[in-house]
C-alpha positions as CSV (number, residue, x, y, z in Angstrom):
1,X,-45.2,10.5,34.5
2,X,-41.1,10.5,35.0
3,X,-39.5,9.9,38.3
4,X,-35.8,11.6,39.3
5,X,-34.1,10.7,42.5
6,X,-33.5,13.5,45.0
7,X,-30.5,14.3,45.0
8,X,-28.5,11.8,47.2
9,X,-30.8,11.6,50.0
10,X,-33.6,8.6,50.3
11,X,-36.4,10.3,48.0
12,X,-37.6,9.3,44.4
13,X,-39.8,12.1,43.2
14,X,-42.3,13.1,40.4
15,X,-41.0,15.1,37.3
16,X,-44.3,17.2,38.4
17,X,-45.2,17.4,42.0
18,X,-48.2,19.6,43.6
19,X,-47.8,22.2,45.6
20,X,-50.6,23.7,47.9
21,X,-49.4,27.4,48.1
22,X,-52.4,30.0,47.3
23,X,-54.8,27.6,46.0
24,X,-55.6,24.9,48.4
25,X,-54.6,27.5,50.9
26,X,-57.7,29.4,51.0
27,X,-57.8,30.6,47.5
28,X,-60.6,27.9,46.3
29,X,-62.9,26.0,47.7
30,X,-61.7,22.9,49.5
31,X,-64.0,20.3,48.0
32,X,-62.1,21.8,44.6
33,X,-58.7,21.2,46.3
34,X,-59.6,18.0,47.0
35,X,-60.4,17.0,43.6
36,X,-57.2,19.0,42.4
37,X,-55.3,16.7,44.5
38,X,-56.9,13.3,43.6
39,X,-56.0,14.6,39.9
40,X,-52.6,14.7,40.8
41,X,-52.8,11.2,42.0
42,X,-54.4,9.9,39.1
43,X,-52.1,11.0,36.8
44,X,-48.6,10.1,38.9
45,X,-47.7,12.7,40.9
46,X,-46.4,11.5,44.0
47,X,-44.7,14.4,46.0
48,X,-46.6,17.3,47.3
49,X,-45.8,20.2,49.0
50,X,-47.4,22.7,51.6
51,X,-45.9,24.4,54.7
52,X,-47.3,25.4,58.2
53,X,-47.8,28.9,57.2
54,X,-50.2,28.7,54.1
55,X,-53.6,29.3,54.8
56,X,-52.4,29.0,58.9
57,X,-52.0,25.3,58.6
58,X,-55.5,25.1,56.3
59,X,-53.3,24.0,54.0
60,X,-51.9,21.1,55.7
61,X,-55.2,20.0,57.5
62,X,-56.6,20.1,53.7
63,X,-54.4,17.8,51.8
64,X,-54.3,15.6,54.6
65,X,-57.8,14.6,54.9
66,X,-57.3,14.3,50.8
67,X,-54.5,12.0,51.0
68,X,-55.9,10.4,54.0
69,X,-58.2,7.6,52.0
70,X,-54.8,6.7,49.7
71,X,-51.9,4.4,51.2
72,X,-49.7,6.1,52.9
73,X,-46.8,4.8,50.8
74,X,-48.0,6.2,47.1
75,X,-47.3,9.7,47.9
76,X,-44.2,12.1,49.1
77,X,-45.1,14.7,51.6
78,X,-43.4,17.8,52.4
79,X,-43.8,20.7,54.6
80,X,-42.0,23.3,55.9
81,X,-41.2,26.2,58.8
82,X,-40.0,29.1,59.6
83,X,-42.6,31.9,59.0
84,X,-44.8,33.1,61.9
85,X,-47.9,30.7,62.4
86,X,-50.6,30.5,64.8
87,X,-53.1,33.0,66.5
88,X,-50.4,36.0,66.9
89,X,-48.3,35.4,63.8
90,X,-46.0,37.9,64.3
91,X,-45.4,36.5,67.6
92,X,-41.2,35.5,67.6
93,X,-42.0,32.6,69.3
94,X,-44.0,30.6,67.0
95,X,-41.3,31.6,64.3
96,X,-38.0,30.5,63.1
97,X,-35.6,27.4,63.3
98,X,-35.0,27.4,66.9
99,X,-34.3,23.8,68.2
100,X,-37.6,24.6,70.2
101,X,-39.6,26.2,67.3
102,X,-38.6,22.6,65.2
103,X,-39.9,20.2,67.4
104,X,-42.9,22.3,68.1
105,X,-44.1,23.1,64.8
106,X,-43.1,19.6,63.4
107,X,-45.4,18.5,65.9
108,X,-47.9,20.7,65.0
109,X,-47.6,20.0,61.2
110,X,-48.1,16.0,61.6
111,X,-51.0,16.6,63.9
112,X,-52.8,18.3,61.0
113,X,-51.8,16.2,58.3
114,X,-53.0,13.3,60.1
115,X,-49.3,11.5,59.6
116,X,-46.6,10.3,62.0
117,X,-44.0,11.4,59.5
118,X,-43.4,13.9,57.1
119,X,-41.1,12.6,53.9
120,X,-39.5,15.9,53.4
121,X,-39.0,19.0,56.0
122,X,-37.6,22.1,54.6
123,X,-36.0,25.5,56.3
124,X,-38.5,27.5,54.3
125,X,-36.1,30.5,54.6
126,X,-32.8,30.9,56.3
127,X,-33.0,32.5,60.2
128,X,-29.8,34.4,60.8
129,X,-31.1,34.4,64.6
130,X,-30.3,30.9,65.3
131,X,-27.0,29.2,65.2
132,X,-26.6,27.3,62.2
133,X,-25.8,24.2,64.1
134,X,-28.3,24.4,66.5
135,X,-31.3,23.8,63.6
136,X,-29.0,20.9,62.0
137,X,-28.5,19.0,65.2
138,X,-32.3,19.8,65.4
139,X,-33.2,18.4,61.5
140,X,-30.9,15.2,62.3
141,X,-32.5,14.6,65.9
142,X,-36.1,15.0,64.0
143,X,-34.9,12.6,61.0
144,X,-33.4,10.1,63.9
145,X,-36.5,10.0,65.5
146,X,-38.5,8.7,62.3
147,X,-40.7,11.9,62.0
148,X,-39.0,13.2,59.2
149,X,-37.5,11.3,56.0
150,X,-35.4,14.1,54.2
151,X,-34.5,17.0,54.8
152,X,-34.2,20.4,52.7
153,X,-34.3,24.7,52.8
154,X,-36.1,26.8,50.4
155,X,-34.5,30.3,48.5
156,X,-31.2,29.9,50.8
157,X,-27.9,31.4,49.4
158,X,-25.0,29.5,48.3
159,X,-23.0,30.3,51.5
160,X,-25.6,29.5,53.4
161,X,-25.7,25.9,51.8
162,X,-22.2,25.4,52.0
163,X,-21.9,26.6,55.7
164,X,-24.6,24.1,56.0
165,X,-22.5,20.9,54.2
166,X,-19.7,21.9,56.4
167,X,-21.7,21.6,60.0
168,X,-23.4,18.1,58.7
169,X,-20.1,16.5,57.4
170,X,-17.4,17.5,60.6
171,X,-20.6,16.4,63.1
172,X,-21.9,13.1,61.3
173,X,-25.4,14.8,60.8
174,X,-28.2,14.1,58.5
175,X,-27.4,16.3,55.6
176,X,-29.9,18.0,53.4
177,X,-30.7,16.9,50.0
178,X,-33.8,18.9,48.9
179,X,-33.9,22.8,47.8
180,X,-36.7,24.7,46.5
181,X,-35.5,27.9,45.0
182,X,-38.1,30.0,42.3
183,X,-37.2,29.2,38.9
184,X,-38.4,29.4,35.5
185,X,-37.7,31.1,32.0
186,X,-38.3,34.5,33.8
187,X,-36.6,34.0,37.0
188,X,-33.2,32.1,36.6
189,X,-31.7,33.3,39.8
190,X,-30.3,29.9,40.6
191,X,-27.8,29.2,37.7
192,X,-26.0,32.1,39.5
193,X,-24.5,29.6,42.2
194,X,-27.3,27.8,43.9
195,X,-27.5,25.1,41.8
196,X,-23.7,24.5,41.6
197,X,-23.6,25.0,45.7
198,X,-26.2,21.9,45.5
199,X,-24.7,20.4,43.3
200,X,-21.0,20.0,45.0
201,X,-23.4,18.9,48.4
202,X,-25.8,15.7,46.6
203,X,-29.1,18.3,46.9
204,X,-32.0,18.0,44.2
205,X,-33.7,20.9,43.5
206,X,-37.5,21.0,43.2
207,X,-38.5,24.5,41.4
208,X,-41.5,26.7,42.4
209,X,-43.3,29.0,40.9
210,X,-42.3,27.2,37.1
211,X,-44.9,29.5,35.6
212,X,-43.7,32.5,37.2
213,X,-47.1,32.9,38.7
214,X,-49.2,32.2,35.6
215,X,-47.9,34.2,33.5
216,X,-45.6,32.3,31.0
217,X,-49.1,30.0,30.5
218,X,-50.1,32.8,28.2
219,X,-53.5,33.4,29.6
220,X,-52.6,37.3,30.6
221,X,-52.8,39.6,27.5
222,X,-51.1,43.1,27.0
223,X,-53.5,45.9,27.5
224,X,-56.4,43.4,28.8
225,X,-57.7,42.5,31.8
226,X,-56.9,39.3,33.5
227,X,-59.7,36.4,32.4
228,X,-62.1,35.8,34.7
229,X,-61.2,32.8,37.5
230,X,-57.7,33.2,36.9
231,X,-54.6,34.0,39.4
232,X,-54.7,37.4,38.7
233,X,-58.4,38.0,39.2
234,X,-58.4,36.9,42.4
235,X,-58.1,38.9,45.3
236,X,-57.1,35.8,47.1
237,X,-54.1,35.1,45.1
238,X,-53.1,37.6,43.2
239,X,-50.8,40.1,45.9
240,X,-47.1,38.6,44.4
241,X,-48.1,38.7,40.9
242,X,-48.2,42.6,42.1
243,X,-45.3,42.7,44.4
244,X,-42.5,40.4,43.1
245,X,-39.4,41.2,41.9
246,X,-41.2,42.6,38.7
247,X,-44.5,43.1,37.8
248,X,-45.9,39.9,36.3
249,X,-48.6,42.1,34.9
250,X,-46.5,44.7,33.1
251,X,-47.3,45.0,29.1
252,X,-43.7,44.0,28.4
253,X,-43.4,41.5,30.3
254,X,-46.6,40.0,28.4
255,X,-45.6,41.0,25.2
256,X,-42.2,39.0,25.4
257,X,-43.8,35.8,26.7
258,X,-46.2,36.1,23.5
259,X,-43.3,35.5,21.3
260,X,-43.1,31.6,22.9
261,X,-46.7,30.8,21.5
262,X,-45.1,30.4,18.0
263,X,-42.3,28.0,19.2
264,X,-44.8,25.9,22.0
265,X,-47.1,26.0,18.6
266,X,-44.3,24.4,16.5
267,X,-43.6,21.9,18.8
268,X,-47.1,20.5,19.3
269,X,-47.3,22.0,23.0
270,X,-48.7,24.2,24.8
271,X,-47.3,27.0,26.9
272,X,-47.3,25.7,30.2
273,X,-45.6,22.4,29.2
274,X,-43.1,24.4,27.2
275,X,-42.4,26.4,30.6
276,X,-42.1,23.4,32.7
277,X,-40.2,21.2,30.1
278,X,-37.8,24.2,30.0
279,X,-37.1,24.3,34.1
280,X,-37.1,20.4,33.6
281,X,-34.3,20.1,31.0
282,X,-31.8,20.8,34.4
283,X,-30.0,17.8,35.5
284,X,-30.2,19.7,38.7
285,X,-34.0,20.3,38.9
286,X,-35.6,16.6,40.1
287,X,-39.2,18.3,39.8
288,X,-41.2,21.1,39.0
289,X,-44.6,22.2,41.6
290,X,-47.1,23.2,40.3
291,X,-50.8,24.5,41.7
292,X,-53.9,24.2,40.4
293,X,-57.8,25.3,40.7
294,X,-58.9,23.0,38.7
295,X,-58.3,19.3,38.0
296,X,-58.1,19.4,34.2
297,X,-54.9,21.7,34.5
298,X,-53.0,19.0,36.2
299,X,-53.7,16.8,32.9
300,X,-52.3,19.1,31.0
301,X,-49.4,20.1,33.3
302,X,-48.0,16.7,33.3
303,X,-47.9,16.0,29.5
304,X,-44.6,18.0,29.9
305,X,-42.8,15.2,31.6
306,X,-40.4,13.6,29.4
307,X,-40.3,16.3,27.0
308,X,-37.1,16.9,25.6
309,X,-36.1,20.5,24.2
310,X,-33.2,20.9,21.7
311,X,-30.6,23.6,22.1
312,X,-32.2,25.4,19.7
313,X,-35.1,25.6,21.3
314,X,-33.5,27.1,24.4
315,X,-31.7,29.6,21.9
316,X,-34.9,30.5,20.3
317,X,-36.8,31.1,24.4
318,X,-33.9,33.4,25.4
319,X,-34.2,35.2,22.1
320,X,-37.9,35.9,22.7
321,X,-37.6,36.5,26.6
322,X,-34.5,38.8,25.7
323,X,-34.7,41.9,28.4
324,X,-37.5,40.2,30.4
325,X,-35.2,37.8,32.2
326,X,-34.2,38.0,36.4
327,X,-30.5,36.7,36.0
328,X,-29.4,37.8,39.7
C-alpha cells in the first residue's frame, strides 16, 4: 500500500480506502462486513468511509464494532450528513447542515461508532437552505471542539467550493480539505472544474464509485444476465446501477468496457486495478473507495496501488470508452 497526504489539511491517507456504502449497509451479512473490513486492514488500508444515512446508521454501528478491537490510531474514519436519518427520514428536521442538525447528528454518528472523534466529516451534499456560513462556523466549532479532525463535502459544485474558501479564509475558520466527487473512466465529471476549484483551495479528492458501480470490473456481459452474487443481482444493491446517469447495464455500455480487457491483459492486470490505477494517476485524487462482499476482492483491489499508466495507455482507454464517457 501507497499513502498521499490530503490535501493541505492534517490527514495522510491510503491510495485505496474502504467505503461502507451498499455492502456493509445492509447488502451482506455483517459477520461478512466484518471480515471485509479486517481485509482492508491487513493489507494497509487505513481510511474508511460510511455516513449516517447508509443502512440508517447500520453502517456506522457496523464498522465500529469492527474497528473497535484495532488501535484507534491505525485507521482514518470518516462519515458524513445531510440526508434524512432516523425513524421519519423524510422528516426536515433530522436533515441538512443546520448548525443544530451538525451537532446533533455528529453526536449521533460517534455514539454508534463507539469513537469520541471522527477524522473526517463531510457535507455529503450541499443544502441551499442553510446559510453557507452558518454550517462552516458549525464544521470549525465541531473541529475546535476535538470531535472532528478534517473536514470535507461530497458532489458539491465548483461555486459552491469557492463560496466556501471565501467564508473560511475572511473569518479564520477551519477550512475544508477533503472532497468526494464520483469518478472513474466512465464518469469524469470532475475534470470539468471541481478538481481545479480544489485544487486553487489545498482540497484532496477521494473518488467513489472508481468502478462505476462494477461495471468497468468486467464481470457484466452484453446480452447476459448479471453472475450470480454480484452488484447487479442483488435486489439490495442494485437500484443506481438502474437509475444513474446512464444505465450501467446497457449492451453498449458493456460492449465498450470489453475493449479494456486486451489492454488490462497486456499490462499484466486485471480490470479493476486498471480502473483504479486510471482514477489514481490524478495528482488531485489522494485515494480511491472501494466496497467489497468479499475479503479476497480487497487483495486484489489494492495491487493497483503504485501502478503507473503511460500516456499511451490513457490514449488507448479513451479510444475504447469513446462515446461511453460522462464528460459534464
Amino acid at each position: 500500500m501507497r499513502y498521499r497526504r490530503l490535501g493541505n489539511g492534517p490527514l495522510t491517507v491510503s491510495e485505496i480506502s474502504f467505503g461502507t456504502w451498499l455492502t456493509v449497509a445492509g447488502g451482506i451479512a455483517r459477520d461478512q462486513a466484518i471480515r471485509c473490513i479486517h481485509a482492508a486492514l491487513d493489507h494497509g488500508i487505513t481510511l474508511f468511509d460510511t455516513a449516517n444515512q447508509y443502512g440508517g446508521g447500520e453502517a456506522e454501528r457496523v464498522l465500529g464494532e469492527a474497528l473497535k478491537s484495532h488501535p484507534r490510531d491505525r485507521c482514518l474514519i470518516a462519515t458524513k450528513l445531510y440526508f434524512p436519518v432516523g425513524d421519519e427520514p423524510n422528516d426536515p428536521r433530522n436533515s441538512g447542515l443546520s448548525a443544530e442538525q451538525i451537532e446533533k447528528q455528529l453526536n449521533r454518528s460517534l455514539e454508534r461508532l463507539g469513537v469520541d472523534f471522527v477524522d473526517l466529516y463531510y457535507c455529503h451534499r450541499f443544502d441551499a437552505e442553510t446559510p453557507l456560513e452558518e454550517t462552516m462556523r458549525a464544521l470549525d466549532r465541531a473541529v475546535r471542539a476535538g470531535k472532528v479532525r478534517a473536514i470535507g463535502f461530497s458532489e458539491w459544485t465548483a461555486e459552491q467550493i469557492d463560496s466556501a474558501a471565501a467564508i473560511t479564509g475572511s473569518a479564520g475558520l477551519v477550512p475544508f480539505s477533503a472532497s468526494q466527487p464520483q469518478y472513474s473512466m466512465l464518469w469524469r465529471k470532475p475534470e470539468a472544474s471541481v478538481f481545479q476549484a480544489c485544487a486553487r483551495h489545498g482540497i484532496g479528492n477521494l473518488a467513489f464509485s472508481p468502478l462505476a458501480h462494477g461495471v468497468l470490473t468486467g464481470k457484466y456481459k452484453p446480452d447476459a444476465p448479471p453472475p450470480p452474487g454480484s452488484r447487479a443481482a442483488s435486489d439490495q444493491m442494485n437500484i443506481f446501477m438502474e437509475t444513474a446517469g446512464r444505465h450501467y447495464r446497457s449492451n453498449y455500455l458493456l460492449e465498450a468496457v470489453a475493449h479494456l480487457q486486451p489492454i488490462a491483459d497486456e499490462l499484466g492486470l486485471t480490470m479493476v486495478q486498471l480502473a483504479l490505477a486510471w482514477v489514481l494517476r490524478r495528482p488531485e485524487v489522494a485515494s480511491a473507495i472501494i466496497g467489497a462482499s468479499r475479503p479476497e476482492q480487497i487483495a486484489d483491489n489494492v495491487r493497483a496501488a503504485g501502478v503507473t499508466l503511460t500516456p499511451e495507455t490513457i490514449a488507448r482507454i479513451d479510444e475504447a470508452l469513446e462515446g461511453a464517457i460522462v464528460w459534464n
